[in-house]
C-alpha positions in Angstrom: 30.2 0.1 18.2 30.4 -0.1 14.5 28.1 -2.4 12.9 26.8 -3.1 9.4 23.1 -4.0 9.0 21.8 -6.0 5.6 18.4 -6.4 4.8 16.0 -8.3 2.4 12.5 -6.9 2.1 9.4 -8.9 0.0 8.1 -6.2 -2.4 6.2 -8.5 -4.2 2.8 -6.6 -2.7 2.5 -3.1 -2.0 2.4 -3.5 1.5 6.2 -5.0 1.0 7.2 -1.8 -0.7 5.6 0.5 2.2 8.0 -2.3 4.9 11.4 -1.9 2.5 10.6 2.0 2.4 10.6 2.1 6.1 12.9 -0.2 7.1 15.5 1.9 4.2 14.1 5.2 6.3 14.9 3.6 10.0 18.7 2.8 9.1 19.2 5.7 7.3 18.1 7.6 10.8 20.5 6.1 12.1 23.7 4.9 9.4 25.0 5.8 6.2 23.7 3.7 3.1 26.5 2.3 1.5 24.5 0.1 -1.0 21.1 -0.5 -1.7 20.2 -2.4 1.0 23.2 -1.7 3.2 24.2 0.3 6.0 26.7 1.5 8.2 26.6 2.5 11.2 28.6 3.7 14.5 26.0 3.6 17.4 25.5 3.1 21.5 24.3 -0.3 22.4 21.0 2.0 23.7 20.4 3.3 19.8 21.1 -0.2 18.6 18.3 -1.6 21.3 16.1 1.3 19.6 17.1 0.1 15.9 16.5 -3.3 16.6 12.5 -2.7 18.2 11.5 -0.1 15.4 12.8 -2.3 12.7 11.0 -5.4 14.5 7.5 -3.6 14.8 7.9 -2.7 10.7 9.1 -6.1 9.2 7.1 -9.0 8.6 9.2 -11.7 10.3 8.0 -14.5 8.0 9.0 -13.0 4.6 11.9 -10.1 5.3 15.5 -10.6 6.6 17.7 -8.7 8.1 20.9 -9.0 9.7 23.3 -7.2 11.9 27.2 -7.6 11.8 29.4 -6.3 14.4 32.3 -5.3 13.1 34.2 -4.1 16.1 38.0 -5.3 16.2 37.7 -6.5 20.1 34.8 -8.5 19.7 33.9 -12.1 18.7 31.9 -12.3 15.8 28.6 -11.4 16.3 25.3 -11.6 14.0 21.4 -10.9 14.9 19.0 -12.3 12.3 15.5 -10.4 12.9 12.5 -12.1 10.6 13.2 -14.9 8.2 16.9 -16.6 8.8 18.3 -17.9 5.2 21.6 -18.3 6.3 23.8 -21.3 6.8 26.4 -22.5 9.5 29.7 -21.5 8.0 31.9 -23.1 10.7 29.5 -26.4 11.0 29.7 -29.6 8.7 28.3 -28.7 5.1 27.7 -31.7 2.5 27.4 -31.0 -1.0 
């Protein structure tokens, strides 16, 4: 499956800055970086499953983001969110 995985990192402390350097290190195991914080990748549901664990026992859920796209032509749209979830519901009722 081909699937593009985003993530947002707090580097304000130096224990941030260790999380963003292994989090960048984890995806680029297993995608190609195609920005800063941005990577693409083709992988199994199994290495995904792997992904998803290493990148949950490295984040700190209540300050980093990340999310997953799946990009695949035959499927629904599908997103995870691991750690913090900033994101709004683009298909639900917004009032400015």
């Amino acid at each position: 499956m081909y699937i593009l995985i985003t993530y947002d990192v707090n580097t304000e402390s130096s224990e941030g800055r260790r999380r963003l350097y292994k989090v960048a290190k984890l995806c680029k195991d297993y995608g190609h970086r195609v920005q800063n914080s941005v990577f693409e990748c083709v992988l199994t549901e199994m290495q995904l499953t792997e992904l998803k664990h290493k990148i949950e026992t490295v984040i700190d859920s209540v300050q980093d983001s990340i999310r997953i796209y799946y990009l695949n032509k035959n499927q629904n749209r599908r997103i995870i969110t691991m750690g913090k979830d900033t994101s709004i519901d683009v298909e639900g009722t917004l009032i400015i």
